[in-house]
LUMFI-74471 format. One record per residue (C-alpha): residue in one letter; residue number from 1; x, y, z. Coordinates in pm, 1 decimal, decimal comma. Each point is the difference from the previous one (the first is absolute). Layout:
% LUMFI-74471
  zapa  gunu         X         Y         Z
     A   NUM         X         Y         Z
...
END
This chain:
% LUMFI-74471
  zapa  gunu         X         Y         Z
     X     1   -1768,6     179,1    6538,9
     X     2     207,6       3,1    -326,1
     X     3     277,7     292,7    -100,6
     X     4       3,6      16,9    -351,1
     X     5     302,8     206,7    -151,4
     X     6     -89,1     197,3    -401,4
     X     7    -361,9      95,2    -100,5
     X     8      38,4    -198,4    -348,7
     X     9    -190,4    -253,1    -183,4
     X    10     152,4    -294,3     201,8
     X    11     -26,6     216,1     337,9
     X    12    -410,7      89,5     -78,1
     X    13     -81,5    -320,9     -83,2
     X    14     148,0    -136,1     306,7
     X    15    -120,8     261,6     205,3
     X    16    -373,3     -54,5    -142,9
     X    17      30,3    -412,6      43,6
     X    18     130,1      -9,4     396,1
     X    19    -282,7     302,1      45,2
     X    20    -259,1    -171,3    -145,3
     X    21      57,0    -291,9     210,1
     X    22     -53,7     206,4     345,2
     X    23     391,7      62,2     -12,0
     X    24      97,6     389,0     133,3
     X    25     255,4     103,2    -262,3
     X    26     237,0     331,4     -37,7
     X    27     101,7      54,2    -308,5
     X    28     310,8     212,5     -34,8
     X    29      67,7     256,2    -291,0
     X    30     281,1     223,0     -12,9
     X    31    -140,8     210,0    -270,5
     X    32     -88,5     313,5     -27,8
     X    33     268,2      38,0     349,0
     X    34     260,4    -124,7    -262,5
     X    35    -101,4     -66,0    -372,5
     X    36     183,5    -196,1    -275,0
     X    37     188,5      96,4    -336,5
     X    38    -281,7    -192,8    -165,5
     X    39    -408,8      60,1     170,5
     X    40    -155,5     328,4     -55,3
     X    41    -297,4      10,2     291,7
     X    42     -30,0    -112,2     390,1
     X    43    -249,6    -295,9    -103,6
     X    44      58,9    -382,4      65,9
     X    45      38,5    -188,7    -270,9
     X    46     116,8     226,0    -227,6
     X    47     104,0    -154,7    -365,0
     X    48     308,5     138,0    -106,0
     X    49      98,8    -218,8    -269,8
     X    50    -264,6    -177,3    -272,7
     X    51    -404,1      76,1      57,9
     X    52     -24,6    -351,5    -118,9
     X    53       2,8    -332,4     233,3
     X    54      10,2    -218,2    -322,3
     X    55    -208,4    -272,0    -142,3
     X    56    -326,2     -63,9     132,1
     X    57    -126,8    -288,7    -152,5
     X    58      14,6    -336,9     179,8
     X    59     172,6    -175,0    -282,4
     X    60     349,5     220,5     141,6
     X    61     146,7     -23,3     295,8
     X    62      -8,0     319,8     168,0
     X    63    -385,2      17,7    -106,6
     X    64     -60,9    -321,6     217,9
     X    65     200,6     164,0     275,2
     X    66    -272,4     301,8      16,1
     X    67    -267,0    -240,7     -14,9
     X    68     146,0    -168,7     322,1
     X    69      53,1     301,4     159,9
     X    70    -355,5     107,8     -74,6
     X    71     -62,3    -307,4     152,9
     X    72     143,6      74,4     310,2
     X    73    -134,5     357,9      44,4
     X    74     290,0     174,6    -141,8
     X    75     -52,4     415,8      51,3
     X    76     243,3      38,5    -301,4
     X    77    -208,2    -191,4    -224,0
     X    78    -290,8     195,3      92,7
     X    79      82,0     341,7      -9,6
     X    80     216,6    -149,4    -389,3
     X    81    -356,2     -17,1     -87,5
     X    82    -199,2     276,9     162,0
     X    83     266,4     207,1    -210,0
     X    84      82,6    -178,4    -372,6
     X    85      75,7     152,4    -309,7
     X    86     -44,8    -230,4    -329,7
     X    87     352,0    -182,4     -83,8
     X    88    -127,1    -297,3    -174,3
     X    89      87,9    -297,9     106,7
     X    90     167,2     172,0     346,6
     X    91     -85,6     166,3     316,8
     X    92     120,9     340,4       2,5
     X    93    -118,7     284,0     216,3
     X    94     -69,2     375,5      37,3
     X    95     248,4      25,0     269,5
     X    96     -86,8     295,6     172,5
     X    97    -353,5    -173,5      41,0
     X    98     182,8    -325,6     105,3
     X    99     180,3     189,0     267,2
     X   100    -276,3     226,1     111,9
     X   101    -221,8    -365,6      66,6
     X   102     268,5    -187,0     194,9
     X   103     110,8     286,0     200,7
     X   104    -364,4      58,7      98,7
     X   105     -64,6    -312,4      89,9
     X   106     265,6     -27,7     209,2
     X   107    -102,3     350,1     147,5
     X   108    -314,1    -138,7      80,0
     X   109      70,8    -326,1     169,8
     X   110     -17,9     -30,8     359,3
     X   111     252,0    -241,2      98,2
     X   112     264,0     210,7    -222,2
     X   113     203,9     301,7     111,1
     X   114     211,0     156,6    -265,5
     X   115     313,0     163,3     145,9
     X   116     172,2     278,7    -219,5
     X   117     330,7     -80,7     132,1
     X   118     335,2    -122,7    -134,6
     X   119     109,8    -360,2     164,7
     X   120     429,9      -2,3     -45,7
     X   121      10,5    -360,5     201,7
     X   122    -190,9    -266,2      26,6
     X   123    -206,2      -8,9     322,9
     X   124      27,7    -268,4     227,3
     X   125    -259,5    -300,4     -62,7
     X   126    -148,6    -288,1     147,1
     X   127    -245,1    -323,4     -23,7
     X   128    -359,1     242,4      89,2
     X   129     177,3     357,7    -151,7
     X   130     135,8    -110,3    -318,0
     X   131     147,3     250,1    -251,1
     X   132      -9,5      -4,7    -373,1
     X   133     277,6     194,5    -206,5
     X   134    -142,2     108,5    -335,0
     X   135     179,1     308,3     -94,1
     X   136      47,7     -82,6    -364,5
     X   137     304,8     102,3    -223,6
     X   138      44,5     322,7     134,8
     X   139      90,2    -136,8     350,2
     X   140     168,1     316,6     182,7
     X   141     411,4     -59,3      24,4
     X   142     -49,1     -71,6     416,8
     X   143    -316,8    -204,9     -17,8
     X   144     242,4    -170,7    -261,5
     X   145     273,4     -23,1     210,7
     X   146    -169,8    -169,6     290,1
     X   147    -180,0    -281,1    -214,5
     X   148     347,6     -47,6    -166,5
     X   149     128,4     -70,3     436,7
     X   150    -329,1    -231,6      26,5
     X   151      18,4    -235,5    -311,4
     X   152     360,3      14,5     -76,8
     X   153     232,1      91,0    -297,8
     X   154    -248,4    -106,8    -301,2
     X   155    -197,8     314,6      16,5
     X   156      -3,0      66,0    -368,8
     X   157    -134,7     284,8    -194,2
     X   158     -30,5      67,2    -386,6
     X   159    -131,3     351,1    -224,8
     X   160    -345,9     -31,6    -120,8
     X   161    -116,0     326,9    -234,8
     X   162    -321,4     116,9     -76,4
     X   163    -183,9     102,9    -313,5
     X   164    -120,3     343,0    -133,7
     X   165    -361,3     116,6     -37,3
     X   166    -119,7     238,2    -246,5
     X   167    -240,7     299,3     -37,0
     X   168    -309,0    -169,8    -243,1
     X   169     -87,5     303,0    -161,7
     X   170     366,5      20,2    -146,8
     X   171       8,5    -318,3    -162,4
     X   172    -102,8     -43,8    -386,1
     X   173    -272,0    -177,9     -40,9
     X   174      34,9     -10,6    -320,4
     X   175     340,3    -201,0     -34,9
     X   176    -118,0    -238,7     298,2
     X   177    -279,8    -262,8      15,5
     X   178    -185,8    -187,3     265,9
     X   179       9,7    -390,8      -5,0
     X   180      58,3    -241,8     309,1
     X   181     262,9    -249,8    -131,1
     X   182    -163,3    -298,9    -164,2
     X   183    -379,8     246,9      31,2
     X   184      56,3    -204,0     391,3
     X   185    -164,9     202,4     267,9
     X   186     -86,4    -126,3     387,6
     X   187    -364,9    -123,9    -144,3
     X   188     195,7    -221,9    -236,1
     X   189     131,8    -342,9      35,6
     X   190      -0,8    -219,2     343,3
     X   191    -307,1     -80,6      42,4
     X   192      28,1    -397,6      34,7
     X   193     140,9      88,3     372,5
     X   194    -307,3     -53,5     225,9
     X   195    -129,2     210,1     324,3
     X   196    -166,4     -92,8     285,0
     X   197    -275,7      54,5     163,0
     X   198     198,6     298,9     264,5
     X   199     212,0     122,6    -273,6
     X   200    -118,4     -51,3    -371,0
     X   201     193,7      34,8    -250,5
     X   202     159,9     392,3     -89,5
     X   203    -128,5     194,0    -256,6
     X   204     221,3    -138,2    -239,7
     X   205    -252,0    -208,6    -225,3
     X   206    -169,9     205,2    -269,5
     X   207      29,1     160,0    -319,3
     X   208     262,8     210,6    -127,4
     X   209    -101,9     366,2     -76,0
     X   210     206,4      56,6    -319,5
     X   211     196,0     291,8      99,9
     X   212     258,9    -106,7     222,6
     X   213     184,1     188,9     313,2
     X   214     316,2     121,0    -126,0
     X   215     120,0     243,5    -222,7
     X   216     217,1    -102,9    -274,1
     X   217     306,5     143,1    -171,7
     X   218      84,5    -139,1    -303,0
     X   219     385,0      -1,5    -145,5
     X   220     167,0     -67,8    -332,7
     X   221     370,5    -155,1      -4,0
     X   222     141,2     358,1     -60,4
     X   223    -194,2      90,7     273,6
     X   224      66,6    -209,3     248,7
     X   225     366,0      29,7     -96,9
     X   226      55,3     345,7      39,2
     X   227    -170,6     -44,7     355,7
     X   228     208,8    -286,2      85,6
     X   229     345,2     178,9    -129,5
     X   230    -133,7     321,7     229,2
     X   231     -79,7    -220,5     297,8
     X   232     313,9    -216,3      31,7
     X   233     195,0     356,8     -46,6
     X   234    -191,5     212,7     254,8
     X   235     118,1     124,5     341,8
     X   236    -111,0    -234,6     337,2
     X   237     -45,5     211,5     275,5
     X   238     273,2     -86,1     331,6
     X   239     -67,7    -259,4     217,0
     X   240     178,4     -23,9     269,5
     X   241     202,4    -351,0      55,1
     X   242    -110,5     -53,4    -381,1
     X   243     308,7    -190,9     -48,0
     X   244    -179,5    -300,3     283,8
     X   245    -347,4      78,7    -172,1
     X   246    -207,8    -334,7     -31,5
     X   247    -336,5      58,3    -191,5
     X   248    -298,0    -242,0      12,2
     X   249     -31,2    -206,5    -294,4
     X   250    -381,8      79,1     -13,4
     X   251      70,6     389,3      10,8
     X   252     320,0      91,5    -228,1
     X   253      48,8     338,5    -117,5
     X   254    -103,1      12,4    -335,0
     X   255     430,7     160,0     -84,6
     X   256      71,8    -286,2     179,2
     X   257    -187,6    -264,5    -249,4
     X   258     123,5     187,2    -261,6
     X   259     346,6     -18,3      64,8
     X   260     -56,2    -374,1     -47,8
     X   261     -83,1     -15,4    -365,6
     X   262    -174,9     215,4    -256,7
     X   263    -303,9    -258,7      33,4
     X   264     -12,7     -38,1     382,1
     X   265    -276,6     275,5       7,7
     X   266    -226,6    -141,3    -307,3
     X   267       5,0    -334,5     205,6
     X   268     -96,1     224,7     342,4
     X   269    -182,3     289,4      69,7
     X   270     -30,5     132,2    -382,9
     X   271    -115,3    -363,4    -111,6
     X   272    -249,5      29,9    -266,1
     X   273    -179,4    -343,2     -37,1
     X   274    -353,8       6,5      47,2
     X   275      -1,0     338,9    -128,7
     X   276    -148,0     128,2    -321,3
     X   277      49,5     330,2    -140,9
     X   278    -346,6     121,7    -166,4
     X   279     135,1     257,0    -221,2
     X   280     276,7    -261,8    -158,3
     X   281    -277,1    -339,9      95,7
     X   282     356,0    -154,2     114,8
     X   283     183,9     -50,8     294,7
     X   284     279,7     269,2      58,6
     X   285     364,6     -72,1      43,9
     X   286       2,5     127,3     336,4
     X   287    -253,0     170,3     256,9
     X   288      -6,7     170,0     350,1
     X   289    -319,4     -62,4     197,2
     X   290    -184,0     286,0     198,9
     X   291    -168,2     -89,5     309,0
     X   292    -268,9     213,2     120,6
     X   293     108,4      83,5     342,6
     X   294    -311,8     214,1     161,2
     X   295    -381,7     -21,5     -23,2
     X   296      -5,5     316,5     -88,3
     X   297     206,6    -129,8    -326,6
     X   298     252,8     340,8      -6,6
     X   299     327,9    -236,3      56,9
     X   300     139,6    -267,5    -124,2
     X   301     283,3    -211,0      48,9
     X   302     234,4    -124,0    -223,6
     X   303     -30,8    -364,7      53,0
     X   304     323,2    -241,9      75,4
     X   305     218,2     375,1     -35,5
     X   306     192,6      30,8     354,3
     X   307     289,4     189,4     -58,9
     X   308     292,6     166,1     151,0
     X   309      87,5     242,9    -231,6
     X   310      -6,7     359,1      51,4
     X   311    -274,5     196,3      -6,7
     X   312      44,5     223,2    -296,8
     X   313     156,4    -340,8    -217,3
     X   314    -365,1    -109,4     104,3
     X   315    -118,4     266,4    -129,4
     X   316     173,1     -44,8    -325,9
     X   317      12,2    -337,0     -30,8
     X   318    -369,3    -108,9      59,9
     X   319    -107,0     285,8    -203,7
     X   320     134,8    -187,6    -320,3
     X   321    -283,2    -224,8      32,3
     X   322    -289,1      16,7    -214,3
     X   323    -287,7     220,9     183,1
     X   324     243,9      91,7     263,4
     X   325     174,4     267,0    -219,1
     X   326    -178,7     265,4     163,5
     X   327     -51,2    -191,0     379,2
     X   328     -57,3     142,5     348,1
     X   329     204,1    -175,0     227,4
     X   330    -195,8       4,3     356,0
     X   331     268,4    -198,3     151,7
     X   332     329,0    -102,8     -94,8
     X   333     135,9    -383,9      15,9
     X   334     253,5     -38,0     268,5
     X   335     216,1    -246,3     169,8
     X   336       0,8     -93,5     403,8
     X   337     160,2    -267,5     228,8
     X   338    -194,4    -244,5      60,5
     X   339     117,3    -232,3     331,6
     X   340     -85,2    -314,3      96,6
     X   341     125,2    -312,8     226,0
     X   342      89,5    -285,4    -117,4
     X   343    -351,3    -219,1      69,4
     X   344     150,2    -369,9     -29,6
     X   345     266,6      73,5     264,0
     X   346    -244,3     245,1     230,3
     X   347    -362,0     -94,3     -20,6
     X   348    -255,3    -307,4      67,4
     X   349    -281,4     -81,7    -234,7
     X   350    -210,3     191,7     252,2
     X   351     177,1     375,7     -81,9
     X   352     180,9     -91,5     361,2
     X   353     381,0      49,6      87,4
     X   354     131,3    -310,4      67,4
     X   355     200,1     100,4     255,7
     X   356    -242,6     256,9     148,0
     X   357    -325,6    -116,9     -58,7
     X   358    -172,3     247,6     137,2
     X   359     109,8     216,9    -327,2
     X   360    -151,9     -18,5    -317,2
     X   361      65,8     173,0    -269,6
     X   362    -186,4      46,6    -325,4
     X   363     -22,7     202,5    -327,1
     X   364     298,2      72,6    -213,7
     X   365     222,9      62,9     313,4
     X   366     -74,7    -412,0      35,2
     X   367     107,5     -95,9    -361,4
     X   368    -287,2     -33,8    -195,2
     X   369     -33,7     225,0    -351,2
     X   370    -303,4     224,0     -99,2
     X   371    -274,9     114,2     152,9
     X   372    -273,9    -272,4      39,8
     X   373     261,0    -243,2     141,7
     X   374     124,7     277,0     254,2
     X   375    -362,6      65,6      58,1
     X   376     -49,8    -411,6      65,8
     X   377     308,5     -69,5     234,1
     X   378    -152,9     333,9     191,9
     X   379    -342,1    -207,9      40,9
     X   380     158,9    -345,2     112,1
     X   381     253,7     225,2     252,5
     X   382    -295,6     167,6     160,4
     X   383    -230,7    -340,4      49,1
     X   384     340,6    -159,3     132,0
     X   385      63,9     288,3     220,1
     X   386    -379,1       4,7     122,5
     X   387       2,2    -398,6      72,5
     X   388     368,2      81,2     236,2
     X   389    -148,0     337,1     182,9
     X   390    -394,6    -257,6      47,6
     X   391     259,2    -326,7     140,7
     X   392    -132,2    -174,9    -327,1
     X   393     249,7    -214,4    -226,5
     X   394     136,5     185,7    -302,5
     X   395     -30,4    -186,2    -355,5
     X   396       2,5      21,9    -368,6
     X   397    -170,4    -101,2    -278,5
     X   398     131,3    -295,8    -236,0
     X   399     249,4      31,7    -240,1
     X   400    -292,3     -28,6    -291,9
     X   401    -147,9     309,1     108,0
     X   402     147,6     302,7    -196,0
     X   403      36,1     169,9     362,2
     X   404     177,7    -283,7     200,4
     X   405     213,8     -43,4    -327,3
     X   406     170,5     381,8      15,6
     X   407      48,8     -92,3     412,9
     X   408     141,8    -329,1     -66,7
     X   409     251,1     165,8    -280,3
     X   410     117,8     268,3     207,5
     X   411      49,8    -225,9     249,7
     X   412     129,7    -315,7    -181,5
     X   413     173,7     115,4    -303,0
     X   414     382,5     -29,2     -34,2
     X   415     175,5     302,8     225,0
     X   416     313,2       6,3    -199,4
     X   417    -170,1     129,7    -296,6
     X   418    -330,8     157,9     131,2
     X   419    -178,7     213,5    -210,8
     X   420    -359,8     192,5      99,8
     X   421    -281,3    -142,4    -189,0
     X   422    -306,9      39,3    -159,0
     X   423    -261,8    -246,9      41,0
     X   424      -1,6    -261,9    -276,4
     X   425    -149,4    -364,6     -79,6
     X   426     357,0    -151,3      33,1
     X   427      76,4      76,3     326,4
     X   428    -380,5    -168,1     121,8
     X   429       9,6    -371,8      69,6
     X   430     -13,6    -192,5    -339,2
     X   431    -301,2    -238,7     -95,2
     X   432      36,6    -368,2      53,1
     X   433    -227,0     -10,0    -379,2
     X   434      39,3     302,6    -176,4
     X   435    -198,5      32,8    -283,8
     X   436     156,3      44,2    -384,6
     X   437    -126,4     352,9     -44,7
     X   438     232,4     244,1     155,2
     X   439    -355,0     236,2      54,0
     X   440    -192,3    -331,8     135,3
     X   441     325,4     -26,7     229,6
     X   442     -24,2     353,5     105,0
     X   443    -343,7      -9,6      83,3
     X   444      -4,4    -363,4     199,7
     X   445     279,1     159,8     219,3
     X   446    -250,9     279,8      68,2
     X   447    -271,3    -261,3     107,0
     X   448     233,8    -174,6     180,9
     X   449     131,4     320,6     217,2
     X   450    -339,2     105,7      20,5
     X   451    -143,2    -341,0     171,4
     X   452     321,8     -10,1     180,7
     X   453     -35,4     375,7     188,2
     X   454    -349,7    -108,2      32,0
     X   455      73,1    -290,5     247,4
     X   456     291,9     210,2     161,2
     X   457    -202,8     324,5      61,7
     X   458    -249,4    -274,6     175,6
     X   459     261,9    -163,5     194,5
     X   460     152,8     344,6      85,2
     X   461    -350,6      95,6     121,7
     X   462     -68,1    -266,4     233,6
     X   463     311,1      27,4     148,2
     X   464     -94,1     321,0     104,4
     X   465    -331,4    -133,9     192,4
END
């Protein structure tokens, strides 16, 4: 039997791999007993930050690390695409579909009991009950406490924010336009990486449709000048400790960009290449990206715009940009702690505690960044934990596979300046013969991690004969 501690992404997907290999699982959530300054409903994996899970082409990194997940039966991936909304060249979800899928799923499994109950200390564990601690950045301050006692002093945490949504009907569509950056959608480009015969090739080979995913809005120099002189002036909301604050890179508030130079934004979030303006047939000097954020396409998100500031600067703020003048906000950006150990010092490859192997962790809690790699450290946790509680040998796969590159980084990478982090081509195993083509390299790492999961997923399955 396994005890698995939070009801995320990482805890589901663990949950659904030991279950579907004849493990019994129960999977503890403390919500709705105790709820969180960030999630709005009871359901598991509930998305309280971006509807998006990136790039899903296999010419980018996280896009191969779906592809092996949906290799390896991944619940996440499935229910990502029993519930997708169009965002170009990305996977982004209706969440309350996405939640409403996993959390019936898991309802419905056999081997799974779901237990509404808050877990303050880490239960005890051993070689045939292993436990699995994936109670992402909103650990409780107790459950904190005792993982701080069990791995030591490096139990780190940074702020990560979140972005707003707005109303559709209250944008302008007549000062916006829709265009995917570069006319790129998920039927574009990446086609030279090859299937197989169990798992062809995604739907990511076809033609474009012309319109493009996102919403566009367009800004002159005075315009995005005025915004920027409002932005870097407006009012952040308190954060407690905000003087020790440590944001991810990958998820700045957009003040916080600003503050580092008038062009920070232009080069981040409000970047306009790729974009063309119809009404002007050029591109504009600046632009914020809308993401559709629902099936139903009322919301949408403002894309790359987590923010800490208060609600009615939001309000102000965001409403000086073109189409928003008039916005519904349905949810406010906001900032939360997010906590984390400090992987190389804690964990093995294999999501284990070194010095309590019987203890895995996984998700953010484990120090990996977003969610498709907190979704993939979930997966490897719960096969791990299912090959201790069976007596079988735990393992991962090769450093060229996208998946056994985020363990071996969180497990491997220097501890004296750890950082969580995405999924990316540098952190895989480099070729012995790269080709020239930085896109021809991109896509023979692919192959490669593909043929290389391949032999492991056989090798892992015979062991379990």
């Amino acid at each position: 039997m396994i005890r698995i501690i939070g009801g995320g992404l990482a805890g589901c997907e663990a949950a659904w791999q030991a279950a579907s290999r004849g493990v019994r699982v129960t999977l503890y959530e403390m919500r709705p007993v105790r709820s969180t300054a960030v999630h709005k409903t009871d359901r598991l994996a509930e998305l309280v930050c971006s509807n998006s899970f990136r790039g899903d082409k296999l010419d980018n990194a996280v896009g191969l690390l779906k592809e092996e997940m949906r290799r390896l039966g991944s619940l996440v991936m499935r229910a990502a695409e029993e519930s997708r909304v169009p965002a170009g060249a990305a996977l982004a979800v209706d969440r309350d579909r996405f939640a409403g899928s996993v959390t019936r799923t898991i309802a419905e499994h056999p081997l799974i009991t779901v237990a509404r109950e808050e877990v303050t200390a880490i239960p005890d564990s051993s070689a045939r009950q292993p436990v699995i601690v994936a109670t992402g950045p909103l650990t409780s301050a107790a459950l904190s406490a005792d993982i701080a006692r069990i791995v030591g002093s490096d139990h780190l945490y940074f702020y990560d924010a979140i972005s707003p949504i707005v109303l559709a009907e209250t944008i302008d569509r007549a000062r916006v336009f829709r265009q995917s950056r570069w006319n790129r959608d998920v039927r574009g480009a990446g086609c030279a990486v090859r299937g197989s015969a169990d798992s062809p090739a995604p739907p990511s080979c076809g033609g474009d449709d012309g319109q493009g995913d996102y919403l566009n809005c367009p800004m002159t120099l005075d315009e995005y000048q005025r915004f920027y002189d409002a932005l870097v002036h407006a009012e952040s909301a308190t954060v407690h400790d905000f003087d020790k604050e440590k944001f991810f890179e990958g998820c700045l508030p957009i003040e916080v960009m600003a503050h580092r130079g008038v062009d920070t934004l232009r080069f981040g979030p409000m970047k306009p290449v790729g974009l063309t303006d119809p009404r002007t047939g050029r591109q504009p000097y600046a632009a914020v990206q809308l993401r559709q954020d629902n099936l139903a396409a009322d919301h949408f998100s403002l894309v790359g715009f987590q923010t800490q500031l208060k609600w009615a600067e939001q309000a102000r703020v965001l409403r000086m940009i073109p189409g928003l003048e008039q916005a519904e906000f349905v949810r406010y950006g906001m900032v939360h702690r997010n906590t984390y150990v400090n992987g190389p010092m804690v964990l093995a490859e294999t999501w284990q505690v070194r010095s309590r192997p019987s203890l895995l962790f996984a998700g953010q809690m484990s120090g990996v960044e977003g969610y498709v790699e907190s979704a993939a450290s979930g997966l490897l946790a719960g096969l791990n934990a299912a090959a201790l509680a069976t007596g079988r040998p735990v393992s991962a796969p090769p450093r060229a596979t996208a998946i056994g590159a985020l363990a071996y980084y969180a497990s491997h990478a220097d501890p004296a300046h750890y950082d969580p982090s995405n999924i990316t081509f540098g952190i895989m195993e480099p070729l012995l013969r790269p080709p020239r083509g930085k896109l021809d390299r991109k896509v023979a790492m692919a192959n490669r991690a593909l043929d290389a999961l391949g032999d492991w997923m056989q090798a892992h399955a015979e062991s379990a004969v």
